[in-house]
C-alpha positions as CSV (number, residue, x, y, z in Angstrom):
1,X,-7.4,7.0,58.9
2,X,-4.3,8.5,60.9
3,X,-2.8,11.6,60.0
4,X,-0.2,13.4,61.7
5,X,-1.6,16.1,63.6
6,X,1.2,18.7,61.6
7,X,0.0,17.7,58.5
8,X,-2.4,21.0,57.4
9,X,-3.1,21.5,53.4
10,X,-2.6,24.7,52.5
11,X,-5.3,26.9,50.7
12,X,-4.2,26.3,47.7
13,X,-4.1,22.6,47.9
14,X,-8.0,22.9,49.4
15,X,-8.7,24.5,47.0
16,X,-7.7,22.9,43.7
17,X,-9.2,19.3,46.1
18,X,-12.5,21.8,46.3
19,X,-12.4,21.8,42.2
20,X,-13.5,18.0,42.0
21,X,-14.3,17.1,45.3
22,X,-18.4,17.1,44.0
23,X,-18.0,15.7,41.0
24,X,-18.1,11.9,40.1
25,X,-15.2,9.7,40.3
26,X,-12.8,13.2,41.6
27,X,-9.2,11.3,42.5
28,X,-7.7,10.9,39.1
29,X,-8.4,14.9,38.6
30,X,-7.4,15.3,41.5
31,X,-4.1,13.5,41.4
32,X,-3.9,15.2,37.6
33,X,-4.5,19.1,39.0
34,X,-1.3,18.4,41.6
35,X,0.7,16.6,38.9
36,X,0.3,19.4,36.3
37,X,0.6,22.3,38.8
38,X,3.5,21.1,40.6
39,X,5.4,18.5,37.8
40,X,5.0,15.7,40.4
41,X,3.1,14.4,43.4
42,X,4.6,15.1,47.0
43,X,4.3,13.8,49.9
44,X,2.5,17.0,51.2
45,X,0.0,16.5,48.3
46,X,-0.8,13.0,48.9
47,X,-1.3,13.4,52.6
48,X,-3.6,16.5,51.8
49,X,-5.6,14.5,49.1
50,X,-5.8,11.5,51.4
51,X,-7.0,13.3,54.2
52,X,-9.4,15.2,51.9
53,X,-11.5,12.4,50.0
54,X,-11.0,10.3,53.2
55,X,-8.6,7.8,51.6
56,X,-6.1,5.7,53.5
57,X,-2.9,7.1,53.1
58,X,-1.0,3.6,52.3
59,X,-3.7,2.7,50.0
60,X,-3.4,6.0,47.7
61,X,0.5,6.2,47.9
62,X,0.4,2.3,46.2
63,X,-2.4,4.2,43.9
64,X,-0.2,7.0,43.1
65,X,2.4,4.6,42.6
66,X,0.8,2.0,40.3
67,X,0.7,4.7,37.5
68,X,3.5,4.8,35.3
69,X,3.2,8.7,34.3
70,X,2.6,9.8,38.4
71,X,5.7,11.2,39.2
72,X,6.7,11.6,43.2
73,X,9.7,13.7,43.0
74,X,10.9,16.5,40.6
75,X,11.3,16.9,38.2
76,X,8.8,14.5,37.0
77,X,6.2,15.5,34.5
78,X,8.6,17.5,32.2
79,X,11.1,14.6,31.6
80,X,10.8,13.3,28.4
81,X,9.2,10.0,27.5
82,X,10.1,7.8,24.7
83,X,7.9,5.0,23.5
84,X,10.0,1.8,23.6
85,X,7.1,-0.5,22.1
86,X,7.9,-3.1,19.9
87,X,7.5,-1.0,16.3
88,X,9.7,1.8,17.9
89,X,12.5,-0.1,19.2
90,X,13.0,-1.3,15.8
91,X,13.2,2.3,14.9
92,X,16.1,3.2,17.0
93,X,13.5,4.3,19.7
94,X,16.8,3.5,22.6
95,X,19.2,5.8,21.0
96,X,16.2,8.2,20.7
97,X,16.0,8.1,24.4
98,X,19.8,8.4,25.3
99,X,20.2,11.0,23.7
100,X,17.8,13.4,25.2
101,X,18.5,14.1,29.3
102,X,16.2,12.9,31.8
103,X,14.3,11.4,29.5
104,X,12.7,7.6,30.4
105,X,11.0,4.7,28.3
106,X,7.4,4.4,28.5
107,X,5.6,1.7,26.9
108,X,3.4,1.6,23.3
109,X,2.3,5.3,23.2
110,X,-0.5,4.7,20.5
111,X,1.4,5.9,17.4
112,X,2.9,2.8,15.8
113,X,2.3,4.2,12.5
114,X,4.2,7.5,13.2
115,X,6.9,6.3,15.1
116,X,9.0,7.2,17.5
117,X,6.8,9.3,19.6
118,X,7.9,11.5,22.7
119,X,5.7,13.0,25.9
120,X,7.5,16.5,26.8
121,X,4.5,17.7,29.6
122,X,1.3,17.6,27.4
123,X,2.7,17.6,24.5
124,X,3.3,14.9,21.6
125,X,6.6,14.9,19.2
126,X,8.2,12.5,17.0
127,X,11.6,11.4,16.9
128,X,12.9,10.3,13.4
129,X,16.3,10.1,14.7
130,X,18.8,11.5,17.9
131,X,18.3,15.5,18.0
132,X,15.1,15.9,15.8
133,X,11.8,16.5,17.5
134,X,8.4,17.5,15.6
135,X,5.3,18.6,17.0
136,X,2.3,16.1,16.4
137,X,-0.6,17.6,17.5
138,X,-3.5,15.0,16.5
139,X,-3.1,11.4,14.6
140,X,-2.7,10.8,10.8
141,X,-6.0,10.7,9.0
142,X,-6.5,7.3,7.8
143,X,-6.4,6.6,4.0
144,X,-9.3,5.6,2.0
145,X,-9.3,1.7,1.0
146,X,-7.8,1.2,-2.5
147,X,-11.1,-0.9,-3.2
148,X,-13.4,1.6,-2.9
149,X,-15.1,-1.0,-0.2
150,X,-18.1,1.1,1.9
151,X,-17.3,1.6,5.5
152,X,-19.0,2.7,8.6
153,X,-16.8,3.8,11.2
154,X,-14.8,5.9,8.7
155,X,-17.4,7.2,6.7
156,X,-17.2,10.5,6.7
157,X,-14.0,10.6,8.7
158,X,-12.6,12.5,6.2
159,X,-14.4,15.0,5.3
160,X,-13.7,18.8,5.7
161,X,-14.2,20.0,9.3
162,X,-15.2,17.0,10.8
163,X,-14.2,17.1,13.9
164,X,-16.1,19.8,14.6
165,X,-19.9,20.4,15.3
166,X,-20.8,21.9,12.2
167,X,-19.2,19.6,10.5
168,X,-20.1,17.0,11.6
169,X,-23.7,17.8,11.1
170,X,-23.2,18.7,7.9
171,X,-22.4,14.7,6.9
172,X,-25.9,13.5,9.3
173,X,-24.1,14.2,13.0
174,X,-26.7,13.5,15.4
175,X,-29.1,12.5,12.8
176,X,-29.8,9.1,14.6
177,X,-29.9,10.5,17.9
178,X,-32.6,12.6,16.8
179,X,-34.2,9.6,14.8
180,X,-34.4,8.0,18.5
181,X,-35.2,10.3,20.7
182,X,-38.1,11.7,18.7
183,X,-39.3,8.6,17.1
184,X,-38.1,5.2,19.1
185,X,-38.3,4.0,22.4
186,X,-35.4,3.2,24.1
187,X,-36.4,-0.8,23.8
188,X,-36.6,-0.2,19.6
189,X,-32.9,1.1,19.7
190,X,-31.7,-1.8,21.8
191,X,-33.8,-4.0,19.1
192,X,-32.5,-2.3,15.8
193,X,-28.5,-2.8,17.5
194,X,-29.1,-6.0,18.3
195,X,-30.9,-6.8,14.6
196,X,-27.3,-5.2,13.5
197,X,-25.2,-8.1,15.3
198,X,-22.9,-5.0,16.3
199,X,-20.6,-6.8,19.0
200,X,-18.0,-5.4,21.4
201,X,-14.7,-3.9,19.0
202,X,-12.1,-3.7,22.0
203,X,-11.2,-7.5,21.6
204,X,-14.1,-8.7,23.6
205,X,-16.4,-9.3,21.1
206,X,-19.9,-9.3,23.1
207,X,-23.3,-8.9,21.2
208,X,-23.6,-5.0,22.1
209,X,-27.7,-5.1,22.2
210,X,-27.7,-7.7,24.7
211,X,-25.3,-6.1,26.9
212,X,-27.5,-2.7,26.5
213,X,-30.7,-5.0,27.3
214,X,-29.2,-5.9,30.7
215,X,-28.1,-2.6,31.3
216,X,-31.5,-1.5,31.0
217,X,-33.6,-4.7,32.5
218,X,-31.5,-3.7,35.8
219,X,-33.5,-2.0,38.3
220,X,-31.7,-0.1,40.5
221,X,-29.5,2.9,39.6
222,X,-28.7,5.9,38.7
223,X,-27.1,3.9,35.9
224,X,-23.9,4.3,33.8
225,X,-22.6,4.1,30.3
226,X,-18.5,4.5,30.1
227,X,-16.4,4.3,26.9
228,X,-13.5,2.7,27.3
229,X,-10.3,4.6,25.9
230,X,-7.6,3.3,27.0
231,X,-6.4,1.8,24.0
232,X,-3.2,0.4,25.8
233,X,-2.4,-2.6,23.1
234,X,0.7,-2.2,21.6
235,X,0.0,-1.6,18.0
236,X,-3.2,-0.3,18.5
237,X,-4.4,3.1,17.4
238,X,-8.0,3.5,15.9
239,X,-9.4,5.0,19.0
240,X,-7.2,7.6,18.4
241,X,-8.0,8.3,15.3
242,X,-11.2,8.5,15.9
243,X,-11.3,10.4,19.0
244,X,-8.7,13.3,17.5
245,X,-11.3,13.2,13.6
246,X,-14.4,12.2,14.9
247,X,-15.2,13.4,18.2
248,X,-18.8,13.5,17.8
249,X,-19.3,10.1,16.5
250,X,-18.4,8.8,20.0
251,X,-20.2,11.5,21.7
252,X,-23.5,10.3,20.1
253,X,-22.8,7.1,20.5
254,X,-22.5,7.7,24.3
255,X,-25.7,9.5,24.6
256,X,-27.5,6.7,22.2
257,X,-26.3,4.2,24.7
258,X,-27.2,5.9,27.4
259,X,-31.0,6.6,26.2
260,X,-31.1,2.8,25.1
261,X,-30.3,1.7,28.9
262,X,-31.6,4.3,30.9
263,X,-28.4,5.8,31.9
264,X,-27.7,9.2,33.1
265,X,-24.2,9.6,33.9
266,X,-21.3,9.1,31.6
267,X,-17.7,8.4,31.9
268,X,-15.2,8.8,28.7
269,X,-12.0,7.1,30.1
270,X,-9.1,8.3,28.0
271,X,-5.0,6.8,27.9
272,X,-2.9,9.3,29.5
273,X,-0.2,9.2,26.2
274,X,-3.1,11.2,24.3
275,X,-2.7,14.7,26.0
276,X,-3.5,16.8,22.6
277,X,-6.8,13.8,22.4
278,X,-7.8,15.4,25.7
279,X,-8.3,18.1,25.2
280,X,-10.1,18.2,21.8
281,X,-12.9,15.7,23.9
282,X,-13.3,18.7,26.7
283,X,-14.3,21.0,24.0
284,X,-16.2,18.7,22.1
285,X,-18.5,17.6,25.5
286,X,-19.0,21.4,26.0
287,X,-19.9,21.9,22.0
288,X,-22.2,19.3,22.1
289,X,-23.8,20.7,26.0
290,X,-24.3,24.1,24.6
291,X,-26.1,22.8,21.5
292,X,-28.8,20.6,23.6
293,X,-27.1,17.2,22.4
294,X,-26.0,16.6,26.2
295,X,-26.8,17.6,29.7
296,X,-30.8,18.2,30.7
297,X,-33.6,18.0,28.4
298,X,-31.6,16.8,25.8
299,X,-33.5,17.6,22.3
300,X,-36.3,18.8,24.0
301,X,-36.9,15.3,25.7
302,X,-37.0,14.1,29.2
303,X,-33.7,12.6,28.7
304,X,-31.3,13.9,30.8
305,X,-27.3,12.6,30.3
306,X,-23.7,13.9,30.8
307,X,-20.5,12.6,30.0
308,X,-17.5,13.4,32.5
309,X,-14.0,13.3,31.0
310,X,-11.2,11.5,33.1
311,X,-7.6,10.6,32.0
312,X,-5.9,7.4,32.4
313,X,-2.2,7.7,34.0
314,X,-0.5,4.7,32.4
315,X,-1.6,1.6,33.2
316,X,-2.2,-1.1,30.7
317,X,-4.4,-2.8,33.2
318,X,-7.2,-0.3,33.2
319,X,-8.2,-1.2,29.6
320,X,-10.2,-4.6,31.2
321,X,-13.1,-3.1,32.2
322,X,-13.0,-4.5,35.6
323,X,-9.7,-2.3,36.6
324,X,-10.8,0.9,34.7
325,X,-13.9,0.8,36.7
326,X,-11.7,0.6,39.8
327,X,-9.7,3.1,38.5
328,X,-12.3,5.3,38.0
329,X,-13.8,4.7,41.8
330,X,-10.5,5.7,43.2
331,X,-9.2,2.2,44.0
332,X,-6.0,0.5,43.1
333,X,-6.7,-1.0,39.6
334,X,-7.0,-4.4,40.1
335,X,-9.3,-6.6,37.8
336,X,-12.6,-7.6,38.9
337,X,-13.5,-10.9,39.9
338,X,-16.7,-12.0,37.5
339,X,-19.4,-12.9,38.5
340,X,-21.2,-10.3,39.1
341,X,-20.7,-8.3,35.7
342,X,-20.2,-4.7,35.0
343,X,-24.2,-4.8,33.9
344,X,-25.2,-5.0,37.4
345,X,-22.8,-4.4,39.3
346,X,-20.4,-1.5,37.3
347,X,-19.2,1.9,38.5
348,X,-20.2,2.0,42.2
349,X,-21.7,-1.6,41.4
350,X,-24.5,0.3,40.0
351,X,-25.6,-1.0,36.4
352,X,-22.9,0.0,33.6
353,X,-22.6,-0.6,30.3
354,X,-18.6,-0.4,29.4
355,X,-18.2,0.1,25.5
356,X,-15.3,0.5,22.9
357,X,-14.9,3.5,21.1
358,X,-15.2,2.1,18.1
359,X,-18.6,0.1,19.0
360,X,-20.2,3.2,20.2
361,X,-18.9,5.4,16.7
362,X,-20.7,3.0,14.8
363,X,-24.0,3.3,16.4
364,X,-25.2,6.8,14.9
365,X,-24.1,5.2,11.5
366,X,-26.3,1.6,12.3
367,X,-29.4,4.2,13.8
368,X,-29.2,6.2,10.8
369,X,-28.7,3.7,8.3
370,X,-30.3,0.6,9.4
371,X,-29.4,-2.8,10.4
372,X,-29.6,-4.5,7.4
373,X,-27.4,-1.9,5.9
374,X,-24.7,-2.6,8.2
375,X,-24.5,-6.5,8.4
376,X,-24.2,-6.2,4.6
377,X,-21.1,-4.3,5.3
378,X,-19.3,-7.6,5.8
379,X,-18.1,-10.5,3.5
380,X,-20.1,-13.7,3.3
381,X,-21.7,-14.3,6.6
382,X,-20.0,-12.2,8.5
383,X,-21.6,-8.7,9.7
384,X,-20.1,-5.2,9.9
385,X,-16.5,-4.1,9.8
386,X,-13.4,-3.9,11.8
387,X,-11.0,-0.7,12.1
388,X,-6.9,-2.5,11.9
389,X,-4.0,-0.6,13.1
390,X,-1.3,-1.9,10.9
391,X,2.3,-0.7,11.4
392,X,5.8,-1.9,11.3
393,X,7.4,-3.2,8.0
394,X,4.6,-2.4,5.3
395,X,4.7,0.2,2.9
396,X,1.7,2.2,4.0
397,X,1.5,1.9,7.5
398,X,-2.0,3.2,9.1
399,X,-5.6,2.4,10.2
400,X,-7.8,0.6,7.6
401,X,-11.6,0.0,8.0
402,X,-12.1,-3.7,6.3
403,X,-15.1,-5.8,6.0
404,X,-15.0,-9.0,8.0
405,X,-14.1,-11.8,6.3
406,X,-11.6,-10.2,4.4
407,X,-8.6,-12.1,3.4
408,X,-5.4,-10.9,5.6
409,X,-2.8,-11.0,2.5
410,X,-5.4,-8.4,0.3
411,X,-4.8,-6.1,3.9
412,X,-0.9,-6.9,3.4
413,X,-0.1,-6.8,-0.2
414,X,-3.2,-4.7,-2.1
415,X,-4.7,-2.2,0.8
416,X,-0.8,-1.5,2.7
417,X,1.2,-1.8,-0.8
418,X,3.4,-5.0,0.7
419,X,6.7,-5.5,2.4
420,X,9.9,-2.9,2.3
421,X,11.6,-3.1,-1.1
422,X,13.9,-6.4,-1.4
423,X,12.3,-8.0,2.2
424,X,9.5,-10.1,2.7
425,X,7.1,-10.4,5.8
426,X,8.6,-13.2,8.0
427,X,5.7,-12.8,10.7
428,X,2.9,-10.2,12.1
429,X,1.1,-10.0,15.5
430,X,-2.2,-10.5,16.1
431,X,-4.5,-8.5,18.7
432,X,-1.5,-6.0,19.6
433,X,0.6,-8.4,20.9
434,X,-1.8,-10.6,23.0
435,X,-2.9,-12.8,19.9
436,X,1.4,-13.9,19.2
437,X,2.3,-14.6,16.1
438,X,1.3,-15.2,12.9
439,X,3.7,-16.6,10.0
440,X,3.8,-18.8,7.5
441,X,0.8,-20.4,5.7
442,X,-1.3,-18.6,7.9
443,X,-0.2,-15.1,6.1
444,X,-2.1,-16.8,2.9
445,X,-4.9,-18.2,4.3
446,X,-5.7,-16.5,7.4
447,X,-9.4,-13.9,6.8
448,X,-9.8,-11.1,9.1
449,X,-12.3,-12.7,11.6
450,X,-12.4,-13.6,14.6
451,X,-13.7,-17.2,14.1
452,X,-10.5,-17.9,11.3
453,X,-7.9,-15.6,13.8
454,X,-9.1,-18.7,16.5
455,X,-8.7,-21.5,14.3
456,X,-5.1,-20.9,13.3
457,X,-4.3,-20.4,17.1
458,X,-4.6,-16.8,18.0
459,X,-7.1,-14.2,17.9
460,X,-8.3,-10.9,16.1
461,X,-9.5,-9.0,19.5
462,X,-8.6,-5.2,19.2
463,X,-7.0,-6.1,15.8
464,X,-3.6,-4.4,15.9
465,X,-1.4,-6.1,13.6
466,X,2.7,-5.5,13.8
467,X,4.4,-6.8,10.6
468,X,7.9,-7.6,10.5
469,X,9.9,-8.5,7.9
470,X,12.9,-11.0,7.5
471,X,15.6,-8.2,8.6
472,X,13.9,-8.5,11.9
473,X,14.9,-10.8,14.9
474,X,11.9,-12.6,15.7
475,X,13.0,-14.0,19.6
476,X,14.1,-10.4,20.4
477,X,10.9,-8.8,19.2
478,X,9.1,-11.6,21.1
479,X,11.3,-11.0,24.4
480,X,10.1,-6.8,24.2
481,X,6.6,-7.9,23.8
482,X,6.9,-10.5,26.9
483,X,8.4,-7.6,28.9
484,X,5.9,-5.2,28.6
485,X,3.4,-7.8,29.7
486,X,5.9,-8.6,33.0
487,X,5.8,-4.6,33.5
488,X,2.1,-4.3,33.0
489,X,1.2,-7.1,35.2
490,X,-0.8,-5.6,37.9
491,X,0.7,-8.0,40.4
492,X,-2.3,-9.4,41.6
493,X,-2.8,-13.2,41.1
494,X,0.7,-15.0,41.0
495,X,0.0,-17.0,38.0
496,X,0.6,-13.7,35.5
497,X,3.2,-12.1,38.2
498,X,5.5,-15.1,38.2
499,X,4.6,-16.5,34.5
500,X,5.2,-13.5,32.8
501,X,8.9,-13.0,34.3
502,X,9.8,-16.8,33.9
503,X,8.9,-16.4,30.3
504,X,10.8,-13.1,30.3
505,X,13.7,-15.1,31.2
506,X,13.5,-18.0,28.6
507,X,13.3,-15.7,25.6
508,X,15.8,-13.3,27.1
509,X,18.2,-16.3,27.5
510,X,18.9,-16.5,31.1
511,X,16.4,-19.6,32.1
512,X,19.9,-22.2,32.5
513,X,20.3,-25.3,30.9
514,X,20.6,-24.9,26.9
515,X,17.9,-28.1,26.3
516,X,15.2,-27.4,23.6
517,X,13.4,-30.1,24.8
518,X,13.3,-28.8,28.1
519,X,13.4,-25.3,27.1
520,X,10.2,-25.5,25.2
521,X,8.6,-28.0,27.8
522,X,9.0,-25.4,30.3
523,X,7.3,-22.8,28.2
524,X,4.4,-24.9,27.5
525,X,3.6,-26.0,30.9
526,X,4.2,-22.1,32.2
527,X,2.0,-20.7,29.9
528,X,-0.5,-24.0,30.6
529,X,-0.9,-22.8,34.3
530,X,-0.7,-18.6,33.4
531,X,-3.9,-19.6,30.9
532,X,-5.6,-21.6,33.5
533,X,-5.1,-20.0,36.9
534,X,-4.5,-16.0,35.7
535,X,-7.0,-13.6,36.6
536,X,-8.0,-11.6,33.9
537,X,-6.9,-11.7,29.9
538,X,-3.1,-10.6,30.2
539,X,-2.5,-13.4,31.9
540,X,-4.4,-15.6,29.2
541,X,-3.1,-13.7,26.2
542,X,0.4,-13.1,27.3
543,X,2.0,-17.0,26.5
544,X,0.4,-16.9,22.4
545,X,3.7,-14.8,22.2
546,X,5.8,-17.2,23.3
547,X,3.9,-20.2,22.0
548,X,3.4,-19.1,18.3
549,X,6.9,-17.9,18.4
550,X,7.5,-21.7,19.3
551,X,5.2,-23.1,16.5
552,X,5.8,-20.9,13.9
553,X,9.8,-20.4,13.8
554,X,11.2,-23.8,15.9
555,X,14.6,-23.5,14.0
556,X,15.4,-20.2,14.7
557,X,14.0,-20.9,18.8
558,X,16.3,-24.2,18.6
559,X,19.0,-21.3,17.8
560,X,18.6,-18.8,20.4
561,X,18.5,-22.3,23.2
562,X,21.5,-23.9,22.1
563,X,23.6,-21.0,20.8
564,X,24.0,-23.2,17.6
């Protein structure tokens, strides 16, 4: 790598690079230290880091870069931020953000059911209107479900304390932890989780014993478990929840992971828009190291394990598993081309097993509890539960832990009290905004599964849901959702780059010629080649928006074409 002989870092820059420079995956604390000490990233700084950790100096400016929240000039980090996502900006979220000075838009901040929220530094607000800003400084518990239905994940979420260690021993923390390492072998957990027919919760949906079985039939190593954090789906949520209430749940569910697999190393990957999230996880990691649930020796075992706490810097990308492992490794976040799978070939393509945080909170409960327990959680054949993030126009907005299998319109109209007095719900999203639309019929009939979400054309994946009722306009709430995809693209295979932008264009109405016929010929055939040809799933998911919006409300499509 060249560097110009006149570039020198300064002892304080060695020295904060000198902080991280031994521990695993260092750049993004690294690139954090700078940004926090300084408000930005210079030039100076990236030439010191590059030369430093040895990367190429082009290569970590179009890093630096790719992050929405690195800043490269002043003032930078203490501009505000306003969340323009899709629930916000039909809560005035733009006049929010003119009226406070330097302040810019920033995507689906994880808080759809506490809208509008603004980043000042490290610290979380809300906006109800221009010229009132409260502190937030964790999420809204979620409510208990009206039906008195047994849950999992949210068990104990509730309860006094939990969030801390003695509290969260006090309702059975680290009670199946204990059950394994002192009475199973690592191949009886990976049995009892696979006997549970617990599967992947970040939209994935992969059987989460057999993953852990590959994980730990790999031989070479040292091998990995990371949780994946970066809840980046607009109208998602839960893994906040969870994270701010239940700290520990995930914790064990790390370390149970990583005894099932062999793992010794640990990476908790966490959104940058959770700064107060943060740092309740660092103190929970060091609770749980002085107590002997982490680090060497763990229990009094031969099991060795440590979790290592990095923060995301706003990328959307780095929630598919392929780009937050680059992300971690210090490389530009680009997807992963599969084969070989994160399994084998993960962090340092070394084996890795890369889990939700809500499939590894409900581990403890399935270890404690059993697996029969949990599949009877669900509704008819179905096993285990789901956390939904439901927002927008329902009465009581908020994270509910259902059974699978349960019918969407009990969610709607019994669990979230209905629609806004006098309105009805004219549509909701499905997975964020990566499943499209869902209206009509399919409000009535629709269960909360994934194999029902498929058969009426979308999907359940991270199941955040966005309802909207008929006071809403339905093209414009699709043309916000296609434009976060265009901005979250990560550029790399043309079929999402172009697509997204083309689509953009249609629903924005500036494609040309005002033919529905050719109007929605050109959106099927685009979205055709983004499904077939895109790299990863934002290219797949992205055209449901604009094809649901196309199945679901034709008239009101045939309206915004013609401008009849």
């Amino acid at each position: 790598m060249f560097v110009p002989a006149h570039i020198v870092a300064d002892d304080a820059d060695l020295a904060l690079i000198d902080l991280f420079r031994e521990e695993p995956a260092p750049l993004l604390s690294v690139l954090h230290a700078f940004h926090d000490r300084d408000g930005y990233i210079s030039q100076e700084a990236i030439r010191a880091i590059g030369k430093e950790l040895r990367i190429p100096l082009a290569d970590l400016y179009g890093i630096v870069t790719f992050y929405h929240h690195f800043a490269v000039e002043a003032p930078g980090q203490a501009n505000p931020r306003v969340c323009t996502g899709p629930v916000c900006c039909q809560r005035g979220a733009q006049k929010i953000l003119d009226s406070l000075p330097g302040a810019t838009a920033m995507a689906c901040a994880g808080r759809c059911d506490d809208p509008v929220p603004v980043l000042i530094g490290h610290e979380t607000f809300v906006a109800k209107k221009p010229g009132q800003l409260e502190r937030r400084d964790s999420s809204p518990l979620p409510a208990a479900n009206p039906g008195g239905i047994e849950e999992c994940v949210f068990r104990h979420i509730r309860q006094p304390d939990r969030a801390t260690l003695g509290g969260y021993r006090r309702t059975g923390g680290y009670g199946g932890l204990t059950k394994a390492v002192t009475e199973m072998t690592p191949a009886e957990v990976i049995g009892l989780v696979k006997e549970s027919k617990l599967a992947g919760r970040g939209g994935a949906g992969f059987p989460t014993g057999v993953k852990w079985q590959a994980v730990a039939d790999a031989e070479n190593g040292p091998k990995t478990v990371v949780c994946n954090a970066d809840e980046g789906e607009p109208g998602c949520f839960k893994d906040r929840a969870l994270l701010d209430h239940d700290p520990f749940a995930v914790l064990e569910g790390m370390t149970l992971a990583a005894y099932a697999t062999g793992a010794t190393r640990g990476f908790l990957y966490l959104r940058y828009e959770y700064p107060e999230t943060y740092e309740r996880l660092a103190a929970a990691i060091a609770a749980a190291e002085a107590a002997g649930f982490l680090g060497r020796n763990i229990l009094g075992s031969d099991f060795n394990f440590r979790i290592h706490l990095r923060r995301g810097a706003g990328a959307y990308i780095c929630g598919e598993e392929g780009a937050l492992l680059n992300s971690l490794e210090g490389k530009h976040p680009f997807p992963r081309n599969r084969p070989p799978y994160p399994v084998t070939h993960g962090y340092e393509q070394l084996p890795t097993a890369v889990n939700n945080v809500e499939t590894l909170a409900s581990v403890p409960q399935i270890l404690r509890k059993g697996a029969d327990w949990y599949r009877g959680l669900g509704l008819g054949e179905h096993a285990g539960t789901k956390l939904i993030s439901l927002s927008g126009d329902v009465r009581r907005p908020g994270n509910y832990e259902v059974p699978f299998g349960l019918p969407l319109k009990t969610l709607l109209n019994e669990w979230a009290g209905g629609p806004l007095p006098g309105r009805t719900i004219q549509a909701i999203t499905m997975a964020g905004i990566s499943g499209g639309f869902l209206a009509g019929d399919a409000l009535e009939t629709l269960t909360l599964d994934e194999a029902s979400a498929r058969a009426h054309g979308s999907m359940l994946g991270a199941a955040g849901m966005m309802a909207f009722d008929d006071s809403r306009d339905i093209v414009e709430i699709a043309r916000v959702g296609m434009e976060f995809f265009a901005h979250e693209s990560c550029g790399k295979c043309f079929p999402c780059r172009i697509g997204t932008q083309r689509l953009v264009e249609r629903l924005a109405g500036t494609a040309g010629p005002h033919d529905i016929d050719l109007w929605t010929g050109e959106v099927h055939e685009i979205g055709g080649v983004m499904q077939a040809l895109s790299a990863c799933g934002l290219g797949m998911a992205a055209p449901l928006l604009a094809e649901s919006l196309v199945r679901f409300f034709p008239e009101r499509v045939e309206r915004h074409v013609t401008g009849i």
